[in-house]
C-alpha positions as CSV (number, residue, x, y, z in Angstrom):
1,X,54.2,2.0,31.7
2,X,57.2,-0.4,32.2
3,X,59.5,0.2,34.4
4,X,63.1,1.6,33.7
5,X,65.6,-0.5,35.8
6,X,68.7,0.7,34.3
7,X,71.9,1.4,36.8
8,X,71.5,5.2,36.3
9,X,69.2,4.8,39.4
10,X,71.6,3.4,41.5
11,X,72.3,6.6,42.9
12,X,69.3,8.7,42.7
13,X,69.4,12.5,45.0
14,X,67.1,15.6,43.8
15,X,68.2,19.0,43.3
16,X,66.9,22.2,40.7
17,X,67.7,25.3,41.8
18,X,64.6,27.5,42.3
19,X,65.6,31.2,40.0
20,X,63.6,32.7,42.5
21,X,64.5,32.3,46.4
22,X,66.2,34.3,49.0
23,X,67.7,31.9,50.6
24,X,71.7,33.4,51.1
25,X,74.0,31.3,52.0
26,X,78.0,31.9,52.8
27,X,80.2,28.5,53.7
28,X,80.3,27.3,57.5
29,X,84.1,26.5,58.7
30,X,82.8,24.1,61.2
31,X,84.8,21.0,59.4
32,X,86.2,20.9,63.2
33,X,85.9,17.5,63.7
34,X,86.2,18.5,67.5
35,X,83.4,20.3,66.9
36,X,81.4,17.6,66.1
37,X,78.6,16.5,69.4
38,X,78.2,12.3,69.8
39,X,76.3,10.1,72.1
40,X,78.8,10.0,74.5
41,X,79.5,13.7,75.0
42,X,75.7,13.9,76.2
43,X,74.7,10.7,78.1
44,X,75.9,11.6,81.3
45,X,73.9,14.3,81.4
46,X,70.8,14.9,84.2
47,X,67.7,15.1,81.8
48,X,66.7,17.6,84.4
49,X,68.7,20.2,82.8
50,X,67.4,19.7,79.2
51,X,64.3,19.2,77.0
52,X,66.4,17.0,74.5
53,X,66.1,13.0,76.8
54,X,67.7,10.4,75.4
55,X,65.3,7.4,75.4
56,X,64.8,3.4,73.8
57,X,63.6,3.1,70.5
58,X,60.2,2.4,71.1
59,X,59.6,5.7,73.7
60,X,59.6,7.2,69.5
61,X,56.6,5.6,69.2
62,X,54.4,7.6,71.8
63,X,53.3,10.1,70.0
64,X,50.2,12.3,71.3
65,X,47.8,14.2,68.7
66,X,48.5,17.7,70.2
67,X,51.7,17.3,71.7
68,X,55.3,17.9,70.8
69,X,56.3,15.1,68.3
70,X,58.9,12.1,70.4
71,X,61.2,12.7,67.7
72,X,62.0,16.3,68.2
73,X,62.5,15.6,71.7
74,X,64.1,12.6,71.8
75,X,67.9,11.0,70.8
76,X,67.9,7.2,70.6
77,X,70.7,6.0,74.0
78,X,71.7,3.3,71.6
79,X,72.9,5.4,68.6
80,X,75.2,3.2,66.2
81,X,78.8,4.6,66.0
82,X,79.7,2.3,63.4
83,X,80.6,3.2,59.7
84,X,78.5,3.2,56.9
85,X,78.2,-0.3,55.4
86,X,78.4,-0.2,51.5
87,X,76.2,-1.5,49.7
88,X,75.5,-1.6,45.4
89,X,72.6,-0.9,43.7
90,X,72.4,-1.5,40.0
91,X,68.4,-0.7,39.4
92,X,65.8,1.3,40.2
93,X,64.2,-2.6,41.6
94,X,67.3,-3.1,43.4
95,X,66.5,-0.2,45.6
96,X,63.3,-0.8,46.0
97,X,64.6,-4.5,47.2
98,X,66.5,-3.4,49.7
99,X,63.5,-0.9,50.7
100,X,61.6,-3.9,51.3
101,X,64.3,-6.0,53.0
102,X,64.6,-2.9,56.3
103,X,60.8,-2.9,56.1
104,X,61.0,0.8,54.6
105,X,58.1,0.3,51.8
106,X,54.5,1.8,51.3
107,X,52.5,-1.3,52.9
108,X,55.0,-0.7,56.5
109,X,54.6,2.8,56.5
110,X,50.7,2.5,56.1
111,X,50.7,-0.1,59.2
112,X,52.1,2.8,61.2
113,X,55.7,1.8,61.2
114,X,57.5,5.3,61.1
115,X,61.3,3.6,61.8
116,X,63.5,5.1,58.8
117,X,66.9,3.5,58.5
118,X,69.6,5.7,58.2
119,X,70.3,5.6,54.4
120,X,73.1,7.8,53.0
121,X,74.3,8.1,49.5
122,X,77.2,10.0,47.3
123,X,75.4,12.3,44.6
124,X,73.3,11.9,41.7
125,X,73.5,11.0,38.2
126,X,73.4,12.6,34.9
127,X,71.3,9.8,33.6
128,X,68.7,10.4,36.4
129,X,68.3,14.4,35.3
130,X,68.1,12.6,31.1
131,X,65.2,10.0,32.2
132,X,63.5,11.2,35.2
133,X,60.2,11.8,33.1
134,X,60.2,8.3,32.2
135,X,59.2,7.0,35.3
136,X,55.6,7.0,36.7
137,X,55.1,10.2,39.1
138,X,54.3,8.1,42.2
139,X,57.4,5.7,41.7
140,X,59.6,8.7,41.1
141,X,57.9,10.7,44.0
142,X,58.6,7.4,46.4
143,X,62.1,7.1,45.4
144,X,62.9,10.4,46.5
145,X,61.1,11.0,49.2
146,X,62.4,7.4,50.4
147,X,66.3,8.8,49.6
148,X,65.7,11.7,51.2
149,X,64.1,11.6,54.9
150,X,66.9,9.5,56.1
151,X,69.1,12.2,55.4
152,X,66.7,15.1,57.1
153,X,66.4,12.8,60.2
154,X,70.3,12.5,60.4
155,X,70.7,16.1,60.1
156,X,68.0,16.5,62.6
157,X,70.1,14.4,64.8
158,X,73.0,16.3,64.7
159,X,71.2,19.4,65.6
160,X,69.3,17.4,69.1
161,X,72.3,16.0,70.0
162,X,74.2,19.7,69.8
163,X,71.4,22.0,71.0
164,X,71.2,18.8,74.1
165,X,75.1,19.4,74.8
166,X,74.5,23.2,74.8
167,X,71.7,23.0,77.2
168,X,74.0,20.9,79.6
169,X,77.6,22.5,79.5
170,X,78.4,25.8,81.1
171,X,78.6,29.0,78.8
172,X,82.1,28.6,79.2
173,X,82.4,25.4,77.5
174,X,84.7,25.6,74.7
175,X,82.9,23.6,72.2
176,X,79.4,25.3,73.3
177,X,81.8,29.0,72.3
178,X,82.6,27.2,68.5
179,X,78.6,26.1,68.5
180,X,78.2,30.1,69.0
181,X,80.3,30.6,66.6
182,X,79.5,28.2,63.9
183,X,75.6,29.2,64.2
184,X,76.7,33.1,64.1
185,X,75.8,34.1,67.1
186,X,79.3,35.7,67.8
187,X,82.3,36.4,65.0
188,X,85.8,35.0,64.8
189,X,86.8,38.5,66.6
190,X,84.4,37.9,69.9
191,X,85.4,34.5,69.9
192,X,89.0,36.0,70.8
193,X,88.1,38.6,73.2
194,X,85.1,36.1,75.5
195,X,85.6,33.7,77.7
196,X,82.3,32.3,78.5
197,X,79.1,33.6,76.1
198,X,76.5,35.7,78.3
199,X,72.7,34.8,79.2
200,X,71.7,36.4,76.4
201,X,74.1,34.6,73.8
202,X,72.8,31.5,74.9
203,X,69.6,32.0,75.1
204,X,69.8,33.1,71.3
205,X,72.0,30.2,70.5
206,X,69.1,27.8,71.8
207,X,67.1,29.7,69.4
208,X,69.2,28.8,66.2
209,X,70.4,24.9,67.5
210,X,66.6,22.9,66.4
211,X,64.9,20.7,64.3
212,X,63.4,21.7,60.5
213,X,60.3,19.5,60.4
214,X,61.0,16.9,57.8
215,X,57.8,17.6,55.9
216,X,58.8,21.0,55.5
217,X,62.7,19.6,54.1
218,X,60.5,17.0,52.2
219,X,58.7,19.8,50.7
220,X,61.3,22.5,50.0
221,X,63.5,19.7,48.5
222,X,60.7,18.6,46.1
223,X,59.9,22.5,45.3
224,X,63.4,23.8,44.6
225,X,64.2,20.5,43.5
226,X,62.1,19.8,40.3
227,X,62.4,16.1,41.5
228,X,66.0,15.6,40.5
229,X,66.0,17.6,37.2
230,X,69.2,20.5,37.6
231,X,72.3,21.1,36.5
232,X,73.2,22.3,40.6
233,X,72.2,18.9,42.0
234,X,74.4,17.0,39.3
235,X,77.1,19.5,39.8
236,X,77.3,19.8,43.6
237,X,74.5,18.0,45.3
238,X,72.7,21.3,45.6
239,X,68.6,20.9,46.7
240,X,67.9,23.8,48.6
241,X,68.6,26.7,46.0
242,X,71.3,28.8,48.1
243,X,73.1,31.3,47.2
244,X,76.9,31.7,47.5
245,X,78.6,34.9,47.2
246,X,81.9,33.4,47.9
247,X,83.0,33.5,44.4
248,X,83.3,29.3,45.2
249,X,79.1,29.2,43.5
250,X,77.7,27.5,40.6
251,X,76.8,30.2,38.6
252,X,73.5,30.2,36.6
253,X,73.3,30.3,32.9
254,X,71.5,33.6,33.5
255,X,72.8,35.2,36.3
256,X,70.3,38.4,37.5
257,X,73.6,40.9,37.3
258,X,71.0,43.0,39.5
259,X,71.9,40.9,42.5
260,X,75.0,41.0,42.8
261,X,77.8,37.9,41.7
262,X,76.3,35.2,43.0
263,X,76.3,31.4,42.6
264,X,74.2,28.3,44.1
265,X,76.3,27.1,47.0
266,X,77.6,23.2,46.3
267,X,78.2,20.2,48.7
268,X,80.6,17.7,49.5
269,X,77.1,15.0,49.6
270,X,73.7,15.1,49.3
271,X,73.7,14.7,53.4
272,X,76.1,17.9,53.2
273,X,73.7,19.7,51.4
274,X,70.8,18.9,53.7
275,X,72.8,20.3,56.9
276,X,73.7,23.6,54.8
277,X,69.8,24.1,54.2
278,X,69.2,23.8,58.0
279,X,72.1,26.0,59.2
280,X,71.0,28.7,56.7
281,X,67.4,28.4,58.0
282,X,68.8,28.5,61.7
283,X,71.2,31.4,60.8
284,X,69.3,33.6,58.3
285,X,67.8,36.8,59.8
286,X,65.3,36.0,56.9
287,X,64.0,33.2,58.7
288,X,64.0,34.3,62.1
289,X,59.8,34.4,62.3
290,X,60.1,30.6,61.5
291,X,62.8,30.3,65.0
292,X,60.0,32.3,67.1
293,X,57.5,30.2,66.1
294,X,59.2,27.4,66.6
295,X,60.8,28.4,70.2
296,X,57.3,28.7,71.2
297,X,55.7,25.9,69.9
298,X,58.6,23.5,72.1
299,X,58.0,25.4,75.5
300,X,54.5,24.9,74.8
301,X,55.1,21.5,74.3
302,X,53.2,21.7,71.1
303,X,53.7,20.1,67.6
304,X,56.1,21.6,65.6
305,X,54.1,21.3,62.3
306,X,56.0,21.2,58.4
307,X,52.4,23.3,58.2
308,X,52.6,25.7,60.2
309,X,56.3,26.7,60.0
310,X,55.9,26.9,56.1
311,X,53.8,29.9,56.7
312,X,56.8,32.1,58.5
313,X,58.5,31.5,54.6
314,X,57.2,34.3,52.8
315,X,60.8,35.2,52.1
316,X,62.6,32.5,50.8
317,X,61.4,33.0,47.2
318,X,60.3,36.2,45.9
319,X,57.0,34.3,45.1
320,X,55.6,35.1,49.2
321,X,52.8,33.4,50.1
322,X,52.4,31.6,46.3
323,X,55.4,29.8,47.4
324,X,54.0,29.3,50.8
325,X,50.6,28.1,49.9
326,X,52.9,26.1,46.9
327,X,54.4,23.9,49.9
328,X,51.2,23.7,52.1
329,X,49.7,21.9,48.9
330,X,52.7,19.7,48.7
331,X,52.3,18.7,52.3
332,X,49.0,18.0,52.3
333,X,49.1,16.1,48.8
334,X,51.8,13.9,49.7
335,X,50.6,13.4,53.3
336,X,54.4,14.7,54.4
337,X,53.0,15.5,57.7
338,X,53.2,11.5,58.8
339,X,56.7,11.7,58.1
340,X,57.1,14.5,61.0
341,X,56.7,11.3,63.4
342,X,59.6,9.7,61.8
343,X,62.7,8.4,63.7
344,X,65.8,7.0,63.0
345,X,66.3,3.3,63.2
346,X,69.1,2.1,65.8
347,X,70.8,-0.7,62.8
348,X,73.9,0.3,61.5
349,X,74.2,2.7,58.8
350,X,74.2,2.3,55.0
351,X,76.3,3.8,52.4
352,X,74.6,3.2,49.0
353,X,76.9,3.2,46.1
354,X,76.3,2.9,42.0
355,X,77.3,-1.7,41.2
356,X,80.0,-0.2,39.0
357,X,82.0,1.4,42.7
């Protein structure tokens, strides 16, 4: 089949909403930028205190078959703060160009190299949701999964460099007291009333402040996702299928009146999206099992697998274990598990943007 390279691709991010998940989701207010953790609020730390190290780049590379992925467990100590750098894409070969020029392609990634630059990008198009099926299911599959782990590793970022500064500041710590508050572990009201967050707050803080495994983003993206064909992801960068009883929702064209009057929580950016899907998994007391399993599996020093978490997900669509055994198959298929080892590259960032911007 030849190729479509048409600039409709210059800006390709997935999202269909899945009519059949769980997954609730009600706005953060943790636009705070003082909220917000960086590399310097955490490298003065004693790694003593905390099972998030920052390390060089190529300590990411250590990875041991049974052992706790280096990724999960490690922040890179020499983090780019710059901005974005823009740059155009006008074709689906364009993109695929500057794939190969940060050494981000197929024949790379099958030498071993697991470095994923950090890749951000405004939306999607309506052209991309019109001519998806045009383009061969491995290209299309590439694409997005290319598009998208850069923005799951970022996310995963954030949350190591936040659940490091928790593990290092007092309970008292003002910003560690919003971090409570932004991942719901007290309200607006106990925020008032506390000074400092007891044992137990923190220790259930630690719980909800951790990495998703990127297969298991991967895979839940793809799923919900339909690979870039709905209305939510052209509307509000919505992948995840989250529901938004704000009254701020996109609202199906056949709303289930049963439920209540819901919509599918939108985003600011694809990126946005992404770190809404893992506060609502961190959050949710539907997803609690997958937090237990998880807690465990990092004292033990194990792998946190895309594999084995998907299994605690029998509630996030109303299809149980069909939807569970749905993303095992995607993981396996797509050999999404590899991309559990990935880890952010220490280049400066990349804002892509449509030739016409």
């Amino acid at each position: 089949m030849k190729m479509i390279t048409k600039p409709f691709w210059a800006l390709l991010v997935i999202g269909i909403c899945s009519a059949l998940t769980y997954s609730i989701f009600s706005l953060s207010t943790d636009n705070d930028e003082s909220l917000d953790i960086n590399l310097a609020d955490v490298k003065n730390t004693t790694d003593a205190k905390t099972d998030i190290k920052l390390a060089p780049l190529n300590a990411f590379t250590d990875n041991e078959p049974d052992q706790l992925q280096r990724s999960f467990s490690l922040i890179s100590d020499n983090r780019p703060t710059q901005k974005p750098a823009k740059v155009p894409i006008y074709s689906l070969d364009s993109i695929k160009d500057l794939f190969d020029s940060l050494n981000y392609n197929s024949q790379s990634w099958q030498q071993g190299n697991r470095e994923v630059p950090r890749l951000t990008f405004s939306t999607v198009t309506e052209k991309w949701q019109r001519n998806a099926k045009n383009i061969p299911v491995d290209e299309k599959k590439m694409i997005f999964f290319r598009l998208m782990a850069p923005l799951i590793l970022l996310s995963n970022e954030k949350m190591l460099l936040e659940r490091r500064y928790i593990e290092s500041k007092a309970n008292s710590d003002e910003k560690v007291i919003k971090l409570a508050l932004k991942y719901k572990v007290i309200d607006e009201e106990t925020r008032q009333s506390i000074e400092s967050l007891s044992d137990e707050q923190r220790a259930t803080l630690l719980n909800r402040v951790d990495i998703v495994p990127p297969s298991l983003v991967l895979a839940q993206a793809a799923e919900e996702s339909g690979w870039a064909t709905s209305r939510f992801t052209i509307e509000g960068n919505a992948f995840f299928g989250q529901w938004d009883f704000s009254g701020n929702g996109m609202v199906p064209k056949q709303q289930r009146t049963e439920l209540g009057n819901y919509g599918i929580a939108k985003f600011d950016s694809p990126l946005a999206s992404v770190i809404g899907y893992l506060i609502n998994i961190n959050t949710n007391q539907a997803y609690q099992k997958l937090r237990d399993l998880r807690a465990k599996l990092r004292k033990n020093n194990a792998p946190i697998s895309g594999l084995e978490l998907a299994g605690t997900l029998d509630k996030y669509s109303e299809r149980g274990q069909a939807y569970i055994d749905s993303l095992r198959a995607m993981i396996r298929y797509n050999g999404l598990d590899q991309v559990d080892e990935a880890y952010l590259s220490d280049a400066n960032p990349i804002h892509l943007i449509t030739g016409s911007q």
